[in-house]
GUKOLRO-514683 format. One line per 4 residues: for each residue z, x, y of C-alpha. Coordinates in steps of 0.001 Angstrom, whole numbers, plus 500000, padded with zeros to 6 digits. Example, Ala and Ser with C-alpha at 12.3 -4.5 7.8 and 13.67 -1.06 7.14 Angstrom:
% GUKOLRO-514683
507800/512300/495500; 507140/513670/498940
This chain:
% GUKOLRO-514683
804942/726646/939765; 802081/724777/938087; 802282/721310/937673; 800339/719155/935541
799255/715578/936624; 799317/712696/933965; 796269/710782/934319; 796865/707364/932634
795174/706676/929420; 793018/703674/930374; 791650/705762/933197; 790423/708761/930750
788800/706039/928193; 787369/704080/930521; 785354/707307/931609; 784510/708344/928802
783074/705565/927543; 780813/705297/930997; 779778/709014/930059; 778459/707347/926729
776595/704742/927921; 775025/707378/930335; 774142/709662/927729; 772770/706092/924906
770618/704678/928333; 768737/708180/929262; 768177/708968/925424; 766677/705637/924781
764492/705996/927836; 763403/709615/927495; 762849/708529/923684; 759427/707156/923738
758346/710133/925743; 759375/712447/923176; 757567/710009/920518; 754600/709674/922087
754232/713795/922523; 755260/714618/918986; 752665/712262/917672; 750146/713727/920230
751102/717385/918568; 751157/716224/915116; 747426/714013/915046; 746190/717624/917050
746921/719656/914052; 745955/717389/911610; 742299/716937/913454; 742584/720931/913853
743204/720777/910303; 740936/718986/908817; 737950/720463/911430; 738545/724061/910164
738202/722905/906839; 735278/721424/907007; 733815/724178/909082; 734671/726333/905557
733099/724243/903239; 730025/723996/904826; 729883/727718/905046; 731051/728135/901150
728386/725949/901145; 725665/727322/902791; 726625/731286/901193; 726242/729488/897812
723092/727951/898851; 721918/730863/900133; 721891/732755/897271; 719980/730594/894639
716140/731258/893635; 715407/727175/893813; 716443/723865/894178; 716967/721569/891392
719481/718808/889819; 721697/721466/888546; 722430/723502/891464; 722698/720137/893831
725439/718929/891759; 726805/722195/891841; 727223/722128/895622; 728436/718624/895941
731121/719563/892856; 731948/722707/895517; 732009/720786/898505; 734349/717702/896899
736688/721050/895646; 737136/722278/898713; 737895/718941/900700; 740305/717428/898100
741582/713729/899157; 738776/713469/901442; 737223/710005/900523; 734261/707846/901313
731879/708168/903463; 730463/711794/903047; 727490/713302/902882; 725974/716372/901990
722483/717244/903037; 720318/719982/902546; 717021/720653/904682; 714519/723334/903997
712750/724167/907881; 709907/726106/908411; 708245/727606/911182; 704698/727745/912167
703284/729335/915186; 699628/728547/916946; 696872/730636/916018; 695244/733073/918992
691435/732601/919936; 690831/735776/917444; 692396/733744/914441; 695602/735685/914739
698807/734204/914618; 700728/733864/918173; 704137/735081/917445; 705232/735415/920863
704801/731232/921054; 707793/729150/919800; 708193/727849/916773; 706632/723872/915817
709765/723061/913142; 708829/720984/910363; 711268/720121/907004; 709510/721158/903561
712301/719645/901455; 715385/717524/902310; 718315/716353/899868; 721046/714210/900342
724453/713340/898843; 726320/710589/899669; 726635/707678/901913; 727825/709326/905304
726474/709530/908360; 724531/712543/909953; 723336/712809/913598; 720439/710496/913212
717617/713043/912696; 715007/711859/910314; 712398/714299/908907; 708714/712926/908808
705901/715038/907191; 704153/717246/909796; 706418/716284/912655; 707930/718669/915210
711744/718260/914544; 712802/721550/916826; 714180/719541/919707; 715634/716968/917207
718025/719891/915359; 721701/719880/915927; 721906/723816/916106; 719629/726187/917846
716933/728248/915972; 716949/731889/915669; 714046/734041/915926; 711605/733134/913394
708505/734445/911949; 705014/732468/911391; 705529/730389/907833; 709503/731684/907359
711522/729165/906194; 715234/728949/906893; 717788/726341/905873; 719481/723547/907500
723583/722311/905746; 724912/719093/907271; 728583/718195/906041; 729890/714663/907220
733160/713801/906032; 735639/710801/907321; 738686/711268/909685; 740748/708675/910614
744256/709647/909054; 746480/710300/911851; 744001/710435/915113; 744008/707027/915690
747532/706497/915687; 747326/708598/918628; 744795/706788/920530; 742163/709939/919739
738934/708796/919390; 737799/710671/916686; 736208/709017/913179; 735066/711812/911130
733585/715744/911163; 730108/716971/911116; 729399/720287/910587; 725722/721517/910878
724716/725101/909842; 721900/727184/909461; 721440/730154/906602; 718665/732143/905656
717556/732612/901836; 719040/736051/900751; 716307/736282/897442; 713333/734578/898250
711810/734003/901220; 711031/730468/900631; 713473/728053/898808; 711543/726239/896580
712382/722728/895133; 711906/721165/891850; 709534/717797/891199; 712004/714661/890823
715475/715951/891636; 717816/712785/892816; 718554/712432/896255; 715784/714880/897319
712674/713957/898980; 709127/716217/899374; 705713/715707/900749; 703128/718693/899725
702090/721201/902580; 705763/720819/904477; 707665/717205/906106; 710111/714910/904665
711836/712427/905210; 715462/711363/904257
């Protein structure tokens, strides 16, 4: 025959309430752990975020760009109206800038051009947008920027021209609260003129600076 021991009342509460202070002391010291990696996961995806969408505006960008017959104050309004649409609450500092780079290869001993030498890079046009930072390149006329670009070249012909998009936006919303040491995006690009082979720029557009017979400087 079963028989069912009484256990006295104090004894029951009094473990109980040991089994709650067990539970309250590992929670609170497991809880800034769990803190700590939750705001690790969530500054991660915001960065990731806010990365990828800055990677797509500068290509929107750059496909718009791509497709116009010349440069003027019109269509560089136009793509810093795009740019501001498609990074909405994004604020101060940012800059757009637009570089027009063309190549130009050595000539041979028989007056030929040497296309089999590399390319000596040098900016034709350059606008900017904006008060944000870039990677520090400066374009000066009839310098060799090709080492100084942020992207590599492709294949080039003697005199083509190709075109350089540089997006900077700010970044400091959740990253920092995280200890990530990360400030703001920049996004360089390349793109090659779909309608004309050379991009060509208006006199006196804002924000855009030309020297005759290719270099620049911004």
């Amino acid at each position: 025959m079963l028989q069912f021991v009484r256990l006295p009342r104090h004894s029951a509460s009094r473990f109980l309430r040991e089994e709650q202070g067990s539970l309250t002391m590992e929670f609170m010291l497991w809880m800034p752990v769990f803190l700590f990696f939750l705001g690790f996961i969530l500054a991660g995806n915001d960065a990731f975020q806010r990365r990828y969408a800055t990677l797509a505006a500068t290509e929107t960008v750059a496909d718009v760009l791509s497709r116009q017959y010349g440069m003027n104050e019109a269509a560089l309004d136009e793509l810093d109206r795009l740019q501001q649409a498609l990074l909405p609450g994004v604020g101060d500092p940012r800059l757009l800038r637009l570089t027009s780079l063309r190549c130009r290869k050595p000539s041979t001993a028989s007056g030929g051009v040497d296309e089999t030498s590399a390319c000596v890079v040098e900016a034709t046009w350059s606008c900017a947008v904006g008060t944000g930072a870039t990677n520090g390149m400066r374009f000066a006329a009839g310098q060799d920027i090709g080492a100084l670009l942020p992207v590599d070249l492709p294949p080039l012909r003697h005199q083509e021209e190709i075109l350089l998009v540089e997006l900077s936006v700010p970044f400091t919303a959740i990253s920092q609260l995280a200890g990530l040491d990360v400030d703001g995006w920049y996004v360089p690009l390349l793109v090659k003129p779909r309608y004309v082979s050379r991009l060509r720029i208006e006199a006196g557009v804002a924000g855009c600076n030309a020297v005759p017979g290719g270099g620049s400087e911004v």
